[in-house]
C-alpha positions as CSV (number, residue, x, y, z in Angstrom):
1,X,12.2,23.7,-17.8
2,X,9.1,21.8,-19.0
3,X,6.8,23.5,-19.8
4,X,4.1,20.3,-19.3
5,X,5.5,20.4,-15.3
6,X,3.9,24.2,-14.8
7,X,0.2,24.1,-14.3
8,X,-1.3,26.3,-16.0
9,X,-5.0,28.7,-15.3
10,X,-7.5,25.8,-15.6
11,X,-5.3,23.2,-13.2
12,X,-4.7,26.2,-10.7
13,X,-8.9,26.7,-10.6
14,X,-9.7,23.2,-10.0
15,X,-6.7,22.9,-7.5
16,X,-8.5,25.8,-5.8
17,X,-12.3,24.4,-6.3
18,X,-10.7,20.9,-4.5
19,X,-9.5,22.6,-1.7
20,X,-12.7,24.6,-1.2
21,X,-14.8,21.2,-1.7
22,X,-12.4,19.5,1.2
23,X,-12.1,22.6,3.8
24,X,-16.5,22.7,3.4
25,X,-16.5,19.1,3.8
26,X,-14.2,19.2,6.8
27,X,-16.4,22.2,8.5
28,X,-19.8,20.0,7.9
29,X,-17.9,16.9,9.3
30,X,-17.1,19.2,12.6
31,X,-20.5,20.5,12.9
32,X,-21.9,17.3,12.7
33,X,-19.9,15.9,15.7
34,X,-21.9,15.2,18.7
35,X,-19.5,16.7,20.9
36,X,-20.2,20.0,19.2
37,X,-23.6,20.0,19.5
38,X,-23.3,19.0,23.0
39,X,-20.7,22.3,23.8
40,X,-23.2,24.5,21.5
41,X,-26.3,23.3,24.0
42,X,-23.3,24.2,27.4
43,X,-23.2,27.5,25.9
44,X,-26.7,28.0,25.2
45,X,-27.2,26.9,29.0
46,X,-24.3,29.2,30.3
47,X,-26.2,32.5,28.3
48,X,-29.4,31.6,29.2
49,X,-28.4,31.5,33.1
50,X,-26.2,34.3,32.6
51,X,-29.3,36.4,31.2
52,X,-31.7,35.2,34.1
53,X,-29.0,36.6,36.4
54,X,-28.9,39.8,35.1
55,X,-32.5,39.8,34.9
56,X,-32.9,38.8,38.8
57,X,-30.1,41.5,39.1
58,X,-32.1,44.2,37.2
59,X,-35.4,43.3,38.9
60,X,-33.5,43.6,42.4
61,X,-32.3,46.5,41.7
62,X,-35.5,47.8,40.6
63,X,-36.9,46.8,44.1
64,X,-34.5,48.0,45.9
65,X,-34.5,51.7,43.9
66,X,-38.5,51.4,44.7
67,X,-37.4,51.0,48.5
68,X,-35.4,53.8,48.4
69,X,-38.3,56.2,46.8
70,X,-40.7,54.8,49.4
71,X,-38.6,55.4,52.2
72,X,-37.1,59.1,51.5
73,X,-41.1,60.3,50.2
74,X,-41.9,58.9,53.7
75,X,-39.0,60.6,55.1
76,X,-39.9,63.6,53.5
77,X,-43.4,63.8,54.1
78,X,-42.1,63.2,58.3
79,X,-39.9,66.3,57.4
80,X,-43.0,67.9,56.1
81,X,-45.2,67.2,59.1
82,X,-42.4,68.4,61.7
83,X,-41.7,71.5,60.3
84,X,-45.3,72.2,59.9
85,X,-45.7,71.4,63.4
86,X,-42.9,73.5,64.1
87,X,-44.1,76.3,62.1
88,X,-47.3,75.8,63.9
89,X,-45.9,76.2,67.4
90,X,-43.7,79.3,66.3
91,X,-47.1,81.0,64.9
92,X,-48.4,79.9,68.0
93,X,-45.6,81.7,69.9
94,X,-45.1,84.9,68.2
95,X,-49.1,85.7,68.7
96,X,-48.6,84.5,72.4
97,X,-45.9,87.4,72.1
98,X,-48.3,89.3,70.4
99,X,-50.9,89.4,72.6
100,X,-49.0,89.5,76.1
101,X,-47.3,92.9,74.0
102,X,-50.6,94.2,73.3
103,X,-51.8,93.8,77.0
104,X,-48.9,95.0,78.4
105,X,-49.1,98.5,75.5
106,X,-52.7,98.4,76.2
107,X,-51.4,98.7,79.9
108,X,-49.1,101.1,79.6
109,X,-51.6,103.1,77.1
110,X,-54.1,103.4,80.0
111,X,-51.3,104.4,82.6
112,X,-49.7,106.9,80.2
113,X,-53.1,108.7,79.2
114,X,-53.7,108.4,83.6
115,X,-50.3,110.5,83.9
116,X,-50.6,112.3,81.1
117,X,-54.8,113.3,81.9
118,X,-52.8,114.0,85.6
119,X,-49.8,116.1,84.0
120,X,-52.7,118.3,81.4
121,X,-54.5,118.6,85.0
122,X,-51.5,119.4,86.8
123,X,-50.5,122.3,84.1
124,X,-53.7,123.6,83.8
125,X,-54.0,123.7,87.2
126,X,-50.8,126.1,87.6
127,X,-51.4,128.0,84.6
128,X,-54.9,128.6,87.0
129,X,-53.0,129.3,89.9
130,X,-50.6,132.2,88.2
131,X,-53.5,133.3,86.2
132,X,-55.0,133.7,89.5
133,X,-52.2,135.2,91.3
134,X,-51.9,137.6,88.8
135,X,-55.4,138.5,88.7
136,X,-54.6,139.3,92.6
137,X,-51.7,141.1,92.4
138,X,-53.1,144.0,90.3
């Protein structure tokens, strides 16, 4: 072969710088088209409404996780009252209970120490009786 036909290190660096030069110049050529510009400002418009609705959607669900605290504190603090109210009316109950007990103890108290004050009467009565019929029988 000839050896004039194979390019040699130099020819292979420009070929390479010329390509470079062309594929930069073709890039700057598309990015200087209108119609690019005009899809780079259709993208910007689709992020920028695509970021306000997951902002609305953040700020919804913000409102709506607020609702939900408001409502189960309210809930709770309804739970609150009824069982204190319930509480209240069981207290209320047992010292009802209480008391009616402790009338009817103090009841039985006073009949008890009757019958009983009748029964220490009653034995010392008969203990009387035999102490006396003893005394007679001698």
């Amino acid at each position: 072969m000839n050896r004039s036909k194979l390019p040699d290190f130099g020819d292979r660096l420009s070929t390479a710088n010329e390509a470079k030069k062309a594929q930069l110049e073709r890039a700057k050529a598309l990015a200087e088209r209108p119609e690019r510009a005009e899809r780079r400002k259709e993208r910007e418009a689709i992020v920028a409404a695509r970021n306000t609705r997951i902002t609305e959607r953040q700020v919804a669900e913000a409102a709506r996780k607020e609702r939900e605290a408001a409502d189960q504190a309210a809930a709770e603090a309804a739970e609150a009252t009824a069982r204190e109210a319930a509480l209240k009316l069981e207290q209320d109950a047992r010292a009802a209970r209480d008391a009616e007990r402790a009338t009817r103890e103090a009841e039985r108290g006073t009949t008890e120490a009757a019958e009983g004050a009748k029964r220490q009467a009653d034995l010392e009565q008969r203990r009387a009786d035999r102490k006396a019929k003893k005394r007679k029988g001698r």
